[in-house]
C-alpha positions as a Markdown table, in Angstrom:
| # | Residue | x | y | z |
|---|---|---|---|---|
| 1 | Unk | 165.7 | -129.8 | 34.5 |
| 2 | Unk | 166.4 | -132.8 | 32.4 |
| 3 | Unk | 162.7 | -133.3 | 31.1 |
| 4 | Unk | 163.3 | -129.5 | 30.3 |
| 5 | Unk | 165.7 | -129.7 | 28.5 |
| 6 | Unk | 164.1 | -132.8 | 26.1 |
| 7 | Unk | 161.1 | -130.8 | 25.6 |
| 8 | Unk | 162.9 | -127.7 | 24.1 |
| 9 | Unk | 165.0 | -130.4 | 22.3 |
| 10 | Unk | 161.7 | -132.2 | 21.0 |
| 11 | Unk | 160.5 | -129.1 | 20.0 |
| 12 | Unk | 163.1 | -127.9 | 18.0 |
| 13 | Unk | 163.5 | -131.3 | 16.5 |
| 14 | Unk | 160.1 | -130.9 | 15.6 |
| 15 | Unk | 160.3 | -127.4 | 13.9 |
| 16 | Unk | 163.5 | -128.4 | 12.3 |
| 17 | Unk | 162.3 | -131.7 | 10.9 |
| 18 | Unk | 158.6 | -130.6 | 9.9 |
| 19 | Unk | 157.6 | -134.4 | 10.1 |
| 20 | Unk | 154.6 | -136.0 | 8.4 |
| 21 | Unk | 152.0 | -138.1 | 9.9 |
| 22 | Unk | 150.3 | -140.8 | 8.0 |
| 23 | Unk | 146.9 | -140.3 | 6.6 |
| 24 | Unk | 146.6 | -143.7 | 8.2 |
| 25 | Unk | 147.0 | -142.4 | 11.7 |
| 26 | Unk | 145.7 | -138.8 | 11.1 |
| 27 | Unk | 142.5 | -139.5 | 12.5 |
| 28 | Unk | 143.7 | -140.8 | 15.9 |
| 29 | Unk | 146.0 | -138.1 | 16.5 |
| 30 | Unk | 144.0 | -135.7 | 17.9 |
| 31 | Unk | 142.5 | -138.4 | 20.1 |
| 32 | Unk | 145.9 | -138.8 | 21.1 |
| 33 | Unk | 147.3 | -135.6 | 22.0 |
| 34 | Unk | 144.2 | -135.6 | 24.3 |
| 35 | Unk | 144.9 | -138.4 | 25.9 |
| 36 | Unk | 148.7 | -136.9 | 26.9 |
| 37 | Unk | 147.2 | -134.0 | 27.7 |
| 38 | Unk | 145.1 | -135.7 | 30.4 |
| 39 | Unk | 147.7 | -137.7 | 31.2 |
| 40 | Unk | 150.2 | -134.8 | 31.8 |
| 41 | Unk | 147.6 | -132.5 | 34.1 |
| 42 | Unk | 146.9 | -135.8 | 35.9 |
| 43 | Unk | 151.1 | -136.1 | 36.7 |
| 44 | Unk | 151.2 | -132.1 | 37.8 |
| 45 | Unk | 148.0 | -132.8 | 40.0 |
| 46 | Unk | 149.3 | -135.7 | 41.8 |
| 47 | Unk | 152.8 | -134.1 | 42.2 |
| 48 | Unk | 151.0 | -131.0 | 43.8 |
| 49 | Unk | 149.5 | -133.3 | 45.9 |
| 50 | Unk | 152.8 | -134.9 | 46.6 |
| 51 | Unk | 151.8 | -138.4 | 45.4 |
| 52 | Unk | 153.4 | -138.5 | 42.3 |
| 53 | Unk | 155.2 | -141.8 | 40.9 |
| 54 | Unk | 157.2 | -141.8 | 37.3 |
| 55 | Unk | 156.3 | -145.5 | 36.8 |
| 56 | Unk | 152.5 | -144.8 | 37.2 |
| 57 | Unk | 153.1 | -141.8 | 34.8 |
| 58 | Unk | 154.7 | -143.6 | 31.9 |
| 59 | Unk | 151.9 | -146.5 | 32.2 |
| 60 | Unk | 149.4 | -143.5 | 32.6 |
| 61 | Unk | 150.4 | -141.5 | 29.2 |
| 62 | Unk | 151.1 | -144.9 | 27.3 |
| 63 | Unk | 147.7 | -146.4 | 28.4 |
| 64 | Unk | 145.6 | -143.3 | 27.9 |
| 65 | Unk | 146.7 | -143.1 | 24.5 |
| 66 | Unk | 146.9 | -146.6 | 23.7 |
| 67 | Unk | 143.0 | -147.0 | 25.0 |
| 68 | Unk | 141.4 | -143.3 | 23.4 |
| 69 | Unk | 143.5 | -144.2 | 19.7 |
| 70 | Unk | 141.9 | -148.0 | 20.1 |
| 71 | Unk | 138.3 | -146.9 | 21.0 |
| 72 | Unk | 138.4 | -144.7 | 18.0 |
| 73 | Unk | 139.7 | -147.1 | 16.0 |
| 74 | Unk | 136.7 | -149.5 | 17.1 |
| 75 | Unk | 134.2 | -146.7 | 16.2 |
| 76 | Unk | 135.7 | -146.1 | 12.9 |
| 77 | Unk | 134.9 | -150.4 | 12.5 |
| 78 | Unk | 131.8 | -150.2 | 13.7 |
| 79 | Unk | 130.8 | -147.2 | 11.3 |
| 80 | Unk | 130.4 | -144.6 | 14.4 |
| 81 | Unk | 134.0 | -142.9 | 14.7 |
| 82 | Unk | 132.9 | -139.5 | 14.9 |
| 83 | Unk | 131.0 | -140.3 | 17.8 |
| 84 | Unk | 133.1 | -142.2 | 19.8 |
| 85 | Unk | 135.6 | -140.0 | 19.0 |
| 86 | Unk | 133.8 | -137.2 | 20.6 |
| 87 | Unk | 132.7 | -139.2 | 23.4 |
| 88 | Unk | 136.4 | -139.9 | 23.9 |
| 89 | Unk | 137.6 | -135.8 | 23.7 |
| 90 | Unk | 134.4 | -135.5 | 26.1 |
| 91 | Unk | 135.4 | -137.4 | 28.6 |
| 92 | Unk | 138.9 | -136.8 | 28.4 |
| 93 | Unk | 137.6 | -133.2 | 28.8 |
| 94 | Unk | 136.5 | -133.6 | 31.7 |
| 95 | Unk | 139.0 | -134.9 | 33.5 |
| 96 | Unk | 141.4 | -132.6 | 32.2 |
| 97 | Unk | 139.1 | -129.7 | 33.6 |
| 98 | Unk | 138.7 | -131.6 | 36.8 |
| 99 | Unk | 142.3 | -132.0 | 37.6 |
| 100 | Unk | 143.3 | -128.1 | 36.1 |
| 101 | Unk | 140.4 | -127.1 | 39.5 |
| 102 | Unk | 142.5 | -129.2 | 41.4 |
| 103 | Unk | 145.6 | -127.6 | 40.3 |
| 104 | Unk | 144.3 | -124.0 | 40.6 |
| 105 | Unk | 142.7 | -124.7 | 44.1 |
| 106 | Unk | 146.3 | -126.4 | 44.8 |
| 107 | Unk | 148.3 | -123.2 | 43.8 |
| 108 | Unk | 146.2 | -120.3 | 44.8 |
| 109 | Unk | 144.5 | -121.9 | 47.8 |
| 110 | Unk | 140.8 | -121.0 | 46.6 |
């Protein structure tokens, strides 16, 4: 109920607010929401499989996004961010398809 309740808090803070991001971080941030978004199907996966743990969780978001927003930043170095940045939503992709099955197999039983 309590991370419920932030979220609709978050998100009214957010409408509220209309905050700016950086043009300095703009190119990560997609990168990043994909990152959480894997992150957050990987948390509903493993508590439907009743192995969840908040401590892995918070390393799992942080890391996820810490590691996609660095490896774009290291393309955008080398010259090649586009690509690494797809490569990153690519993979990420696939996981997050991969644990949605596991979730939809989980709930319905097929």
């Amino acid at each position: 109920m309590l991370a419920v309740l932030g979220l609709a808090v978050g998100i009214i803070a957010g409408v509220m607010l209309d905050p700016t991001v950086p043009a300095l971080v703009q190119p990560y941030l997609p990168i990043a929401v994909v990152a959480a978004l894997d992150a957050l199907f990987g948390g509903l996966r493993a508590r439907l499989d009743g192995m969840f743990d908040d401590r892995v969780f918070v390393v799992s978001f942080i890391f996820n996004v810490v590691i996609a927003a660095f490896i774009v930043f290291l393309g955008d170095q080398l010259g090649v961010g586009t690509q690494l940045s797809t490569a990153v939503i690519v993979v990420l992709g696939i996981r997050i398809f991969s644990n949605a099955a596991a979730i939809r197999r989980h709930i319905f039983r097929a």
